[in-house]
Phi, psi and omega in degrees: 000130182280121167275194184304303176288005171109029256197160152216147188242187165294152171342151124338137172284337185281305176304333177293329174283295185347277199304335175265347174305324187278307174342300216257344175295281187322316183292297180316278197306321169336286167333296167296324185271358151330269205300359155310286162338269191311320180282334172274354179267333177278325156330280155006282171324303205288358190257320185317333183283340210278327214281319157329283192293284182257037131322288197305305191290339158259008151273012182263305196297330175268357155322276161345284174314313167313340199247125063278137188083330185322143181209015171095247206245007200240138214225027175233182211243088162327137185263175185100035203005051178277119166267133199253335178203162184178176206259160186219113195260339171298335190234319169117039198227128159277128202247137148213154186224141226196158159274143172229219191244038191240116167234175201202112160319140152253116195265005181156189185222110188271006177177115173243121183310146180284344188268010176055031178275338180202169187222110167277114199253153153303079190216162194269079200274338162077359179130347230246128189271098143303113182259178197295131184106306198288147240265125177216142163240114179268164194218161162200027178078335164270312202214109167285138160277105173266139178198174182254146155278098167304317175222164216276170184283168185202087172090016161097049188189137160231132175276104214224152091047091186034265195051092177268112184269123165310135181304353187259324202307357156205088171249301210248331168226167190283298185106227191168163195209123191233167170258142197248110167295128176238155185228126165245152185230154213198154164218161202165149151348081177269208186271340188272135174268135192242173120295106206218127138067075185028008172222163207265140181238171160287107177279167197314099204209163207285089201259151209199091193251139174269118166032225195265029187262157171309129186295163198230122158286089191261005184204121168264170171092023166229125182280346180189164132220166216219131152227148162238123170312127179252103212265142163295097155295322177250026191023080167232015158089358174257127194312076155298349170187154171234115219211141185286175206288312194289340154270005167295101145310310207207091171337303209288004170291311171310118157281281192206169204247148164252102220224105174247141143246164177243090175278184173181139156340097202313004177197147170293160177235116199304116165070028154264142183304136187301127159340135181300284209303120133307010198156131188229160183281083173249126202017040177141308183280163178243131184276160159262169205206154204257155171280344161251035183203053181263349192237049140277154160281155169229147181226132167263140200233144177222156144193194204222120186210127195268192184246149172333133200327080162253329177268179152305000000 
């Protein structure tokens, strides 16, 4: 502004105001579209993680599941009451049970105790350590042998837990001894923490334990899961009805599984509108939703996978 004598001088107070009103304008949209910005990127994230976690946890489960009962080259139904899979509903866990991948050609049987407490097998171990304790099947493609390692292997000879191997039972193949695996799948509490109900928790997340080793958290961000059995009634090798663990008369009946989860982001995201949903739907049952743990993302994932030749 031009003073009198022709001088120029400073801002106005009305102008001084003008001018920080356009400021505070201008900053305010600055803002908005920041946390704009920022709230779509924090999505973005939270959903790659939801699309993450339960990928990855149903390629775990359905692996699993599908290898249930595998027993190596032999494709019947064991006698001795071997479960290959089933739901254990007082602890909430899926048991599968399995051969894995440490096998061994049988090239003979170098010594059998005469009180019948152990068997020394003959074998092509190729490197490969049976250790003491651990869980073994011997096979021979017509028939399976559950038996234990009494000592750890040694120089192409194992040692095992009685096994009265039939006299026939490597007449025409030797056959092979792979070690044998139970898989438990569990959802449970983890490291990372949330608020629930008012109080900070572990979330929720997918846990996967091997025989006697400490369960492994392998996927957070899964809230739940729901399976339904797909059961043979009439051993014809065909699905007839599909029914939750508490109506699986006879494990060995199940043909193939229905695996609905709820994964969701392992932390809220910040300035999202709270989840719609009060609650989500897996293959029937209904999950609740805690009322203060509404701004994670959630997805739900399903599939259908049937077990190792059980089907047509």
């Amino acid at each position: 502004m031009n003073s009198p004598n022709g001088t120029q001088s400073g801002l106005s107070i009305v102008e001084a105001l003008v001018t920080m009103v356009i400021l505070l304008i201008v900053m305010g949209g600055v803002y908005q579209i920041f946390e704009s910005t920022s709230l779509t990127y924090r999505m973005q994230q939270g959903m790659a993680r939801v699309q993450e976690s339960g990928r990855f946890a149903m390629d775990y489960l359905l692996n699993d599941i599908r290898m249930a009962g595998f027993l190596g080259c032999f494709s019947g139904t064991p006698s001795g009451g071997f479960i290959a899979l089933e739901e254990e509903l007082v602890e909430n866990k899926l048991i599968i049970r399995r051969a894995m991948d440490k096998r061994a050609a049988i090239l003979g049987i170098e010594e059998v105790d005469q009180s019948g407490d152990f068997t020394i097998l003959k074998i092509d171990d190729n490197g490969i350590i049976f250790s003491a304790g651990e869980a073994l099947v011997v096979n021979n493609c017509n028939d399976v042998i559950f038996t234990t390692a009494v000592d750890d292997s040694n120089n192409g000879t194992l040692k095992v837990v009685g096994i009265d191997i039939p006299d026939n039972f490597m007449t025409n193949n030797m056959g092979e001894i792979m070690n044998l695996a139970q898989i438990e799948y569990t959802i449970d509490h983890g490291s990372t923490l949330i608020v629930e109900d008012g109080v900070e928790v572990g979330v929720r997340s997918l846990f996967r334990k091997l025989n006697y080793e400490p369960r492994q958290e392998i996927v957070e961000g899964v809230d739940a899961i729901r399976f339904r059995y797909g059961i043979d009634t009439n051993n014809d090798r065909n699905v007839d009805d599909f029914v939750d663990a508490a109506s699986v008369t006879d494990w060995g009946q199940v043909r193939s599984v229905r695996i609905a989860l709820l994964a969701a982001s392992p932390e809220e995201i910040r300035r999202m509108e709270p989840d719609p949903n009060s609650s989500y739907n897996l293959l029937g049952d209904v999950i609740p939703l805690a009322t203060d743990d509404r701004r994670r993302i959630r997805r739900v994932f399903e599939a259908s996978i049937g077990i190792r030749n059980r089907l047509q």
